[in-house]
N, C-alpha and C positions, 0 to 999 in steps of 0.2 A: 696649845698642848692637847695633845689625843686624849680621846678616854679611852678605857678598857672596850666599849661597843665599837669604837671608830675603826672601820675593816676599809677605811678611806687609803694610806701611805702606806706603805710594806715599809719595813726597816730590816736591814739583812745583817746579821752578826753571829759570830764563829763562835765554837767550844771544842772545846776537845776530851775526847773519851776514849776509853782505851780501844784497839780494836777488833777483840771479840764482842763489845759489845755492840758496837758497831754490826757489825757482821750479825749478829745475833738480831737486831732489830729490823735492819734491812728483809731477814728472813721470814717477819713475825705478819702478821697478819695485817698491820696496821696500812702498810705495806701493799698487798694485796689487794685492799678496798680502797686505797687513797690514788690521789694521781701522782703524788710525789714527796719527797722525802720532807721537805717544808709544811706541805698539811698534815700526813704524819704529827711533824711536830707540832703545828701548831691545834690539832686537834688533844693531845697529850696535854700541853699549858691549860685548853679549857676544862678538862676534865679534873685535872689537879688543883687550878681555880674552882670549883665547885666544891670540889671536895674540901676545901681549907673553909671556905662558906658556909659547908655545914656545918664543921668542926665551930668556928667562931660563934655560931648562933644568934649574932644580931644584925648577920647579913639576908636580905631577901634570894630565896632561889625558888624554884621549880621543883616538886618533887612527887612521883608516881608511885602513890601507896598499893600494894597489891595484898588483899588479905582472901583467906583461904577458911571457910566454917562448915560446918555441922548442919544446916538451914533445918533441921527436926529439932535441936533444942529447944528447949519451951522457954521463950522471951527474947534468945538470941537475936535475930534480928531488929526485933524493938532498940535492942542495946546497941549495935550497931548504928543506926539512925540515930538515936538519939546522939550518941558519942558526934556523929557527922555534923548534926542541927547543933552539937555544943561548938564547935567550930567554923562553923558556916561562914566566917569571914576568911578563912582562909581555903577554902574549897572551891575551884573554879566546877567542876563535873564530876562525875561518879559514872559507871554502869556493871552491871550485872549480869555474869553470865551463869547456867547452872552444869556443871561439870558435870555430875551423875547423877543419880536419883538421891543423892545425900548430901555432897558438897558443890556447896555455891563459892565462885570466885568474885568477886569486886577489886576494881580499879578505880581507883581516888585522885583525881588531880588537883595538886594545890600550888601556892604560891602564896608566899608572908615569909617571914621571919625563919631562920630554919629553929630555934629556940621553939616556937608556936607549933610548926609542924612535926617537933621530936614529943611534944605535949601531947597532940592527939594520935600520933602510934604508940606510946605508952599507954595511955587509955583504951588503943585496941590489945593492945597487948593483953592487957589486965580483963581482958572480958571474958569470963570461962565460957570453952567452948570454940573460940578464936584458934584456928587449926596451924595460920602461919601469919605473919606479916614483914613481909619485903618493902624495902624504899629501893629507888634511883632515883636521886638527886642530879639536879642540873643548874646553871647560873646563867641567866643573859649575858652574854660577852660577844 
């Protein structure tokens, strides 16, 4: 029996869609960067697979927190760190870059539980001062 990682046996099977959309997607960009109509797809399954992983939340994924601050408010970054150190089991790296004389960018890479990691971007959420917070999630497949 395969697992979901096992990229070992291709298995080929049909669907049917109407055909503008057909047409439609052929046109679309996925298209354009892939080498064929199969990765395409099969690029589409893993991204949709992720995405139902984060929804579930007691599945482990990959997910690239990008936050966006203020670096002159007074303790902000303290809070920031700290929030990171309350987490630290699910944070593989972090770095820091400073975009202007005012805001600094950070990128967070983690991995646990997506449950764990929707925990600590509410946390950054809730930190005043915290200018944005983005994820992309991903799932080993």
């Amino acid at each position: 029996m395969q697992t979901p990682n096992d990229t070992g046996r291709l298995v080929r099977f049909s669907i049917t869609v109407p055909e503008n959309l057909l047409a439609e997607f052929e046109g679309s960009y996925y298209l354009d960067s892939r080498d064929n109509r199969s990765e395409a797809v099969r690029n589409l399954m893993r991204e949709y697979i992720s995405r139902e992983r984060w929804k579930l939340g007691n599945r482990e994924i990959f997910a690239t927190i990008t936050i966006t601050y203020d670096h002159h408010l007074p303790e902000l970054t303290g809070k920031i760190t700290a929030a990171q150190h309350d987490c630290g089991d699910i944070i593989i790296c972090s770095t820091h870059v400073h975009i202007n004389h005012t805001t600094c960018l950070e990128c967070v890479i983690t991995k646990g539980l997506s449950d764990e990691i929707k925990k600590f971007i509410e946390a950054l959420k809730n930190i005043r001062g915290v200018k944005s917070v983005n994820v992309n999630v991903s799932a080993e497949i």
